[in-house]
C-alpha positions in Angstrom: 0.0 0.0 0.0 1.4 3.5 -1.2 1.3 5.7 1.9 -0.6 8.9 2.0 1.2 12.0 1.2 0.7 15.0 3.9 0.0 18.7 3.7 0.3 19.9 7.3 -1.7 23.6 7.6 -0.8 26.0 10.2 -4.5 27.0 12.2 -2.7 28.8 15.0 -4.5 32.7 15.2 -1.6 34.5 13.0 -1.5 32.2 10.6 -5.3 31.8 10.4 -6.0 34.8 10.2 -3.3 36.5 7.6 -5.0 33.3 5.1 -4.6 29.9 5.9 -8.3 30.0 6.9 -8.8 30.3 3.3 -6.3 28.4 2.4 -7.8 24.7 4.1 -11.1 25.1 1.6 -8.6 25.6 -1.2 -6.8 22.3 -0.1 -9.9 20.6 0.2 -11.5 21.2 -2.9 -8.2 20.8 -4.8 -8.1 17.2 -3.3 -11.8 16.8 -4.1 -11.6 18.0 -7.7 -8.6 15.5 -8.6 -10.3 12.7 -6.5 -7.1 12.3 -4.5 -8.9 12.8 -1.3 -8.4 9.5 0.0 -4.6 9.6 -1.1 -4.0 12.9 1.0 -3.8 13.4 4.9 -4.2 17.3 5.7 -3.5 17.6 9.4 -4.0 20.5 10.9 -1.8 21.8 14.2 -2.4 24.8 16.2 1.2 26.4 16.2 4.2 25.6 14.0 6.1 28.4 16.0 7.0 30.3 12.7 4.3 32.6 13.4 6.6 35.6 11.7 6.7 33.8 8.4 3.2 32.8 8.2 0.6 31.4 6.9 2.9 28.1 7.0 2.0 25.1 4.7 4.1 22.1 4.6 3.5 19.2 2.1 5.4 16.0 1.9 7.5 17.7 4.5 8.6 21.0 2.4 8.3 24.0 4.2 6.2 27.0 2.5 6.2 29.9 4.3 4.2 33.3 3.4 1.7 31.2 1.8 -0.9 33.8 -0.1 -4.3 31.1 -0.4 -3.7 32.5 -4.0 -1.1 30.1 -4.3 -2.1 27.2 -2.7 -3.5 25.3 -5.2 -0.4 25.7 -7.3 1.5 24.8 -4.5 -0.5 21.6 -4.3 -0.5 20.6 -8.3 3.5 21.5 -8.2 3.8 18.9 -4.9 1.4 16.6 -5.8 2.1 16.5 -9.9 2.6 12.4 -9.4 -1.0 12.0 -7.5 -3.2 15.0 -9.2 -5.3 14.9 -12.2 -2.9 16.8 -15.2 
C-alpha cells in the first residue's frame, strides 16, 4: 500500500487569520476536484512556532512559508504533480 502523502496547515490565530483559513477550503476542494482525497492526509496543528513567516503550509514535509491562499492550489499541483489529475 502507497502511503498517504501530507499537507500539514498551520490553524494557529496568526496564521489563520493573515490566510490559511482560506487556504484549508482551497486544499480541500483541490483534493476533491482531482479525486485524490483518499490519497491525502491534511493535518491540521495549532502552532508551527514560525508565526513571523506565516501562513505556513508544509507538504510531503517542504516547508512554505508566506503562503498567499492565491497560491495554494499551485503549490499543491506543483507537490502533488505524481498524484493530481494533469
Amino acid at each position: 500500500m502507497k502511503p498517504k502523502l501530507t499537507v500539514e496547515i498551520c490553524m494557529g490565530s496568526s496564521c489563520y487569520s493573515r490566510g490559511n483559513s482560506e487556504s484549508l477550503g482551497i486544499i480541500e476542494q483541490f483534493c476533491e476536484e482531482n479525486d485524490i482525497s483518499a490519497e491525502i492526509a491534511i493535518k491540521g496543528c495549532l502552532c508551527m512556532n514560525v508565526c513571523a513567516k506565516g501562513p505556513t503550509l508544509i507538504i510531503n514535509g517542504q516547508t512554505f512559508n508566506g503562503v498567499n491562499p492565491a497560491c495554494v492550489a499551485d503549490l499543491l499541483k506543483f507537490n502533488l504533480r505524481d498524484t493530481a489529475k494533469q
